[in-house]
C-alpha positions as CSV (number, residue, x, y, z in Angstrom):
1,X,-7.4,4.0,25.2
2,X,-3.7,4.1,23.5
3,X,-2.7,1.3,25.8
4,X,-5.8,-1.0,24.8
5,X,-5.5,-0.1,20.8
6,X,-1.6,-1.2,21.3
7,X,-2.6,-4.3,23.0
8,X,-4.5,-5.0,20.2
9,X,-2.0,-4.3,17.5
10,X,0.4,-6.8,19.2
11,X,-2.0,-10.0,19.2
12,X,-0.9,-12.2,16.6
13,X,-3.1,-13.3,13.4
14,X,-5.7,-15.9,13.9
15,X,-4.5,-19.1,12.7
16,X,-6.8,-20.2,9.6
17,X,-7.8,-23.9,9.2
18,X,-8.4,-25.7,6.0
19,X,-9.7,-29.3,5.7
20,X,-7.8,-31.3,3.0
21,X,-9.7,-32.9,-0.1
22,X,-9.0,-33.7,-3.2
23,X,-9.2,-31.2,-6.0
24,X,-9.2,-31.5,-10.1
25,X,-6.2,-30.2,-11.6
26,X,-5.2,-29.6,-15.4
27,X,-2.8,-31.7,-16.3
28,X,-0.3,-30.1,-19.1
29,X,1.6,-31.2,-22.0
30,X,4.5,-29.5,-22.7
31,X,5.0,-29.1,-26.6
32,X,6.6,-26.4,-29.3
33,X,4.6,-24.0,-31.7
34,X,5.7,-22.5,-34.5
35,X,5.0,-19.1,-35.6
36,X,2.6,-18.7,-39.3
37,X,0.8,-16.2,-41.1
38,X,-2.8,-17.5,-41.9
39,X,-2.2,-16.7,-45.5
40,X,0.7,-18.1,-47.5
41,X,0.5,-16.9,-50.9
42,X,2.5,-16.7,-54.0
43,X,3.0,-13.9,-56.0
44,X,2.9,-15.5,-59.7
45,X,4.3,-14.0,-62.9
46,X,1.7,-13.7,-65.4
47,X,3.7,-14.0,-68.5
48,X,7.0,-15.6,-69.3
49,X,10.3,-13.3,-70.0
50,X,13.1,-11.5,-68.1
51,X,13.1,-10.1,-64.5
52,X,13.9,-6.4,-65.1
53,X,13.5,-5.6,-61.9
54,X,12.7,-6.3,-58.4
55,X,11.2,-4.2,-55.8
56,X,11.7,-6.0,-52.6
57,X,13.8,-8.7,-50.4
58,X,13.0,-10.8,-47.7
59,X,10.8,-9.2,-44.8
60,X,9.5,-6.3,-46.5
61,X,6.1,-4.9,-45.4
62,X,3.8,-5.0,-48.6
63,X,0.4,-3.4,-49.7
64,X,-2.3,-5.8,-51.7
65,X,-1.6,-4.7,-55.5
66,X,2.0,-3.5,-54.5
67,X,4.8,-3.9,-57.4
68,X,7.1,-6.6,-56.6
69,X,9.1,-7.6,-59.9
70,X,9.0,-6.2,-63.3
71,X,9.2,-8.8,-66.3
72,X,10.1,-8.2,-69.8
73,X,9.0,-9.9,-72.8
74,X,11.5,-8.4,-75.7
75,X,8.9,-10.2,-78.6
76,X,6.2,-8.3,-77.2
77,X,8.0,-5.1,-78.0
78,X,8.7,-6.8,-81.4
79,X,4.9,-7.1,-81.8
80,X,4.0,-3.8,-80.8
81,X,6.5,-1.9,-83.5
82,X,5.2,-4.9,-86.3
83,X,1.2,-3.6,-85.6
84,X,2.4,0.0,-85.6
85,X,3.8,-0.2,-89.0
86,X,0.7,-2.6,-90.4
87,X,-1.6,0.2,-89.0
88,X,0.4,2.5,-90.7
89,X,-0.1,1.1,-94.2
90,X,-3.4,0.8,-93.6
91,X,-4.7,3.9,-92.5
92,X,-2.8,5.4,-95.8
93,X,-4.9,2.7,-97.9
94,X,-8.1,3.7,-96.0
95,X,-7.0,7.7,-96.5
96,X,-6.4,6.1,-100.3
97,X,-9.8,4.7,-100.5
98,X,-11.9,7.5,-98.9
99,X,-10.4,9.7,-101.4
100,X,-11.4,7.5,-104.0
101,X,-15.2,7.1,-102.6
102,X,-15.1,10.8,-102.5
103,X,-14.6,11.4,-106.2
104,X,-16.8,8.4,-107.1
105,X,-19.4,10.1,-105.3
106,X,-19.1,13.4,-107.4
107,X,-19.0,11.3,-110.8
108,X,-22.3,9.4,-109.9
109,X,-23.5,12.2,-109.7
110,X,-22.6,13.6,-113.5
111,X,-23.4,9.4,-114.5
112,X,-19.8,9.0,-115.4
113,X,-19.7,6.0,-113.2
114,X,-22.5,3.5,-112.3
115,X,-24.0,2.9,-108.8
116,X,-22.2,-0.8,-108.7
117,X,-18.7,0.7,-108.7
118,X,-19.7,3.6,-106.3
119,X,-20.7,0.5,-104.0
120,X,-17.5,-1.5,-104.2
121,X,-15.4,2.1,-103.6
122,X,-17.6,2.1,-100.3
123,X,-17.0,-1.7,-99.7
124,X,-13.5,-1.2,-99.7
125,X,-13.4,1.8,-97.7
126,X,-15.3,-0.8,-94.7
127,X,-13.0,-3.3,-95.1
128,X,-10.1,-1.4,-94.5
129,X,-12.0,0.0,-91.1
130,X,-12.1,-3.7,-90.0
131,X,-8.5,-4.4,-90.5
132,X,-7.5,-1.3,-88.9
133,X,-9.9,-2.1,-85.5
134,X,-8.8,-5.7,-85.7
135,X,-5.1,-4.4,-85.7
136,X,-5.5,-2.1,-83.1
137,X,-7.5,-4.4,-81.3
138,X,-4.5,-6.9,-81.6
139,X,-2.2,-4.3,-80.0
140,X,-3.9,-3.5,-77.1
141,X,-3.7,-7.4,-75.9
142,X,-0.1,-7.0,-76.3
143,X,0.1,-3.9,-74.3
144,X,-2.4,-5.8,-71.6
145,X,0.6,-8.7,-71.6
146,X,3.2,-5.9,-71.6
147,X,1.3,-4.8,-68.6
148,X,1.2,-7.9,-67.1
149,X,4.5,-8.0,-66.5
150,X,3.9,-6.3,-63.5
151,X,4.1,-8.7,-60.7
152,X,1.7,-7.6,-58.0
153,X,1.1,-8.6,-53.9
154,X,-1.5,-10.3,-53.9
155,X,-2.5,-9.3,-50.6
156,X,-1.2,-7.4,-47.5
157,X,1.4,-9.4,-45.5
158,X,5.3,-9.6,-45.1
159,X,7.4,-11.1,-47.7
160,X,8.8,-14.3,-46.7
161,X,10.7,-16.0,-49.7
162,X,11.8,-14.0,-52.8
163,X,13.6,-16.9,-55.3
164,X,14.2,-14.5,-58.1
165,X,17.1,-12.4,-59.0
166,X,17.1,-9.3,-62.0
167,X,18.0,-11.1,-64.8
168,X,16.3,-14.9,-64.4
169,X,14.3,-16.3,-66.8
170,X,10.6,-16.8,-66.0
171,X,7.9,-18.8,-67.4
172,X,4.2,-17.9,-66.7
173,X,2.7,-19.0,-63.1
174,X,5.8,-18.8,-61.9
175,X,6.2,-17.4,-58.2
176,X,8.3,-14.5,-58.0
177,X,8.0,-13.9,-54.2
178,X,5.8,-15.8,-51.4
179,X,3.6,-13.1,-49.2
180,X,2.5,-14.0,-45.8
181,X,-0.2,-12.1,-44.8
182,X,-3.8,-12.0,-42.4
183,X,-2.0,-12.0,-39.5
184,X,-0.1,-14.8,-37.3
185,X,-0.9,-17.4,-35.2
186,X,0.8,-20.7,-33.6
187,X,1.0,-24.2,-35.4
188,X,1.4,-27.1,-33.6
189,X,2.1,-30.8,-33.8
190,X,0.5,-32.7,-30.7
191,X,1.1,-36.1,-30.1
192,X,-2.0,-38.4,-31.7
193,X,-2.3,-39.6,-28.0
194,X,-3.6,-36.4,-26.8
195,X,-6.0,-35.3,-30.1
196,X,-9.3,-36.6,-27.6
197,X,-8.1,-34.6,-24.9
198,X,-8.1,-31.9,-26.6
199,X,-11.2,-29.4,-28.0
200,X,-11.3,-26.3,-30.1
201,X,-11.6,-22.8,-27.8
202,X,-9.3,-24.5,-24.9
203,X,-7.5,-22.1,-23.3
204,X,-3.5,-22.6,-23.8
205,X,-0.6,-21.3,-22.0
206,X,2.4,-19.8,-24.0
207,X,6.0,-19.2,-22.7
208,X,9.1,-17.3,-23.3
209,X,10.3,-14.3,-23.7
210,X,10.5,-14.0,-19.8
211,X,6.3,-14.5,-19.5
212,X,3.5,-17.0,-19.9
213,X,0.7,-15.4,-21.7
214,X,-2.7,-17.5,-22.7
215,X,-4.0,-18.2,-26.2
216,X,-7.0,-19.8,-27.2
217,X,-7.1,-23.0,-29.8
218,X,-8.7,-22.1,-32.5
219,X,-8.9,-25.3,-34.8
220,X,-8.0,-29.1,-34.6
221,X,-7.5,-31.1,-38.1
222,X,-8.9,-33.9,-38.9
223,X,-6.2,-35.2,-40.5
224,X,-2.9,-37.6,-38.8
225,X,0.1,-37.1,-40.4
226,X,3.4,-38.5,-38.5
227,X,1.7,-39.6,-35.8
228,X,0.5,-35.9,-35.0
229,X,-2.2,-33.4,-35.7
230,X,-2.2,-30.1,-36.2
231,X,-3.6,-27.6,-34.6
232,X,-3.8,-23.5,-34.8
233,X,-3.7,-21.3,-31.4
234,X,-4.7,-17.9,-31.8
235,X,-2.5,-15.3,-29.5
236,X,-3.4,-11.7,-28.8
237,X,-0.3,-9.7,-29.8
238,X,1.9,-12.4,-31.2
239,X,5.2,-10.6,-33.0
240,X,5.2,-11.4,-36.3
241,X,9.0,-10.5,-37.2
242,X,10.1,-13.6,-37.6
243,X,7.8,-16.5,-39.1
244,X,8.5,-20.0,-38.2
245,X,10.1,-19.1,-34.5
246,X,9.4,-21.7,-32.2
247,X,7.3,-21.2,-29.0
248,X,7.1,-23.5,-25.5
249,X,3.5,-23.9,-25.2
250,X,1.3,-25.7,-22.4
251,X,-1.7,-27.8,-23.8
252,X,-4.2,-28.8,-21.0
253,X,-4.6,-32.5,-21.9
254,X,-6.7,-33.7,-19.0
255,X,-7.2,-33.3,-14.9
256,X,-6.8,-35.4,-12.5
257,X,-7.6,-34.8,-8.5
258,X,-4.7,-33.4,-6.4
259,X,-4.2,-32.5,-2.2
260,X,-3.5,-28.4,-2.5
261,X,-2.8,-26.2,0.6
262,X,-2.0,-23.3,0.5
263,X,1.8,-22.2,-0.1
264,X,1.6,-19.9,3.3
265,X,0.9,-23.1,5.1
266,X,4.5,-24.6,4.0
267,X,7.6,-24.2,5.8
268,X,11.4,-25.8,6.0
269,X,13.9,-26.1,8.1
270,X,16.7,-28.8,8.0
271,X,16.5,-29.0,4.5
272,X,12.7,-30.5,4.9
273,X,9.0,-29.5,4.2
274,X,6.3,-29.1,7.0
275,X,2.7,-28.4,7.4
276,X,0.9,-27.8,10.8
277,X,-1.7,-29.9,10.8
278,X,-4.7,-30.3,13.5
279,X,-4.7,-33.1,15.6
280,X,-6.5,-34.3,18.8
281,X,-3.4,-33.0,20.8
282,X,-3.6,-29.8,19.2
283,X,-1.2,-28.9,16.6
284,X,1.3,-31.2,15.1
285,X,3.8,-30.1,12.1
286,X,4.1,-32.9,9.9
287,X,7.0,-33.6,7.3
288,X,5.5,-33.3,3.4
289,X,6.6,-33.6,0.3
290,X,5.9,-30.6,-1.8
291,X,5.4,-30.7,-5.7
292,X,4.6,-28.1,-8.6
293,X,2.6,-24.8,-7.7
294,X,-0.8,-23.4,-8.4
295,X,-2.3,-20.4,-9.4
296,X,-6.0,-20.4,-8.6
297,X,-8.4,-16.9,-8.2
298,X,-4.4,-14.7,-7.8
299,X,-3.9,-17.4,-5.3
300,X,-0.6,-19.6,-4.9
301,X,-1.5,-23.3,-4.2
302,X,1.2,-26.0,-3.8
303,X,0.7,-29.2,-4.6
304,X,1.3,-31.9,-1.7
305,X,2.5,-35.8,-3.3
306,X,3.2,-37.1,0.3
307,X,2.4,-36.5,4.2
308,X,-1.1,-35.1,3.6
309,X,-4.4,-37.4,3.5
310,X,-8.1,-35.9,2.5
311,X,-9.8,-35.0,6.1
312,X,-6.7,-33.7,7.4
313,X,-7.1,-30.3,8.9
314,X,-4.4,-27.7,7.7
315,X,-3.5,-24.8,10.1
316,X,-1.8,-21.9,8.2
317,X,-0.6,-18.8,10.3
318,X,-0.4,-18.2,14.1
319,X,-2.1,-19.8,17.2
């Protein structure tokens, strides 16, 4: 019994044939992405004045409503102190005139006075009310605009540019820092050549960093600019530390048809290529000429330009 499982063991692998034909493959065009957030937004000083300060630099991490600058408007303070002392005088007129409505009121009552004087104390008395809200009214737009000085994210994201120093002059709707936020995706320029080849949720192959990994295109503009369009690829896990890298991406831009074998049924010796093919005699190796690989289903195909004809009969391991 241990004599027959050995002489088992010891028979070679049975030889596996494959007859050649023509298959599609994806034909690739080699061009460069570069890295964007989706949102590029400014963050804009509301009013005009002095940076007093600034809270962050190139590549900080920011929160949506997070304080990035500090402007000052000294005339604002100006304003503030003038109202203060304008509601001043006139809360000491209107404690004047309620005093004076208040006696007026106790000598209409003995008829030392007549009704029509009583009614211009009161009269007065409103008036200064009014000026006092509309004063105080006044100040609290100025402390609003003092407020406003606040320069604020105006959404999550990394900051990319910050043009400002503490101590620049600023006038309102000026940007103080750009934010890039929602994320990051690829940008790329293709060729106006390939823009029919090409159709949005085709799968894209993206190099570097020692791996390929796949992305999936996302949008195609409608616009030409340069003799390119533009188009976004959107990639799982994409590091977003540094916006505007550029990445080698792979665009499928059409197929064509191709003779595969599989790359067990290569081999070489004296610097050439052969593939045992069948033949009426029986076997024959036959000099090829190899080209690029590929993957299909985890397995490695190559790519045969010469030596091979559809019909041909492949033979890959052992007789």
């Amino acid at each position: 019994m241990l004599l027959l499982l050995l002489a088992g063991l010891a028979q070679p692998a049975m030889a596996e044939r494959i007859e050649i034909a023509p298959q599609p493959v994806t034909e690739w065009k080699s061009v460069y992405g570069q890295v964007e957030t989706r949102d590029t937004v400014p963050a804009r000083a509301r009013i005009g004045g002095t940076v007093a300060a600034l809270e962050v630099t190139e590549g900080d991490r920011v929160e949506s409503g997070a304080r990035i600058a500090m402007i000052e408007d000294q005339k604002l303070g100006f304003r503030i102190d003038a109202l203060d002392a304008r509601l001043g005088a006139l809360r000491a007129r209107l404690e004047t005139a309620q005093s004076e409505l208040a006696r007026g009121e106790q000598l209409i009552e003995r008829g030392v006075i007549t009704s029509q004087r009583l009614e211009t104390l009161q009269t007065e008395v409103d008036v200064i009310r009014g000026e006092i809200s509309g004063v105080e009214a006044d100040r609290l737009s100025v402390e609003q605009q003092i407020a406003e000085g606040e320069v604020l994210a105006p959404e999550a994201g990394i900051v990319l540019t910050v043009p400002l120093s503490v101590g620049s002059v600023v006038v309102p709707g000026e940007a103080a820092a750009t934010v890039g936020g929602g994320g990051v995706f690829l940008r790329l320029a293709v060729p106006e050549r390939h823009a029919g080849d090409l159709a949005e949720g085709d799968e894209i192959e993206i190099g570097g960093e020692g791996k390929t990994r796949r992305g999936r295109l996302a949008k195609l503009y409608p616009q030409i600019a340069g003799g390119r369009v533009q188009a976004d690829v959107e990639v799982e896990g994409l590091d977003d530390a540094f916006v505007g890298r550029r990445v080698p991406v792979r665009l499928p831009v059409g197929t064509r048809e191709a003779v595969l074998v599989p790359e067990a049924a290569l081999s070489r010796a004296g610097g050439l290529d052969f593939v045992t093919v069948e033949t009426p005699d029986g076997p024959l190796r036959r000099t090829v000429v190899p080209g690029a690989g590929v993957t299909r289903d985890g397995t490695e195909w190559r790519e045969i330009l010469t030596g091979l004809r559809p019909g041909d009969v492949v033979v890959t391991g052992d007789e």
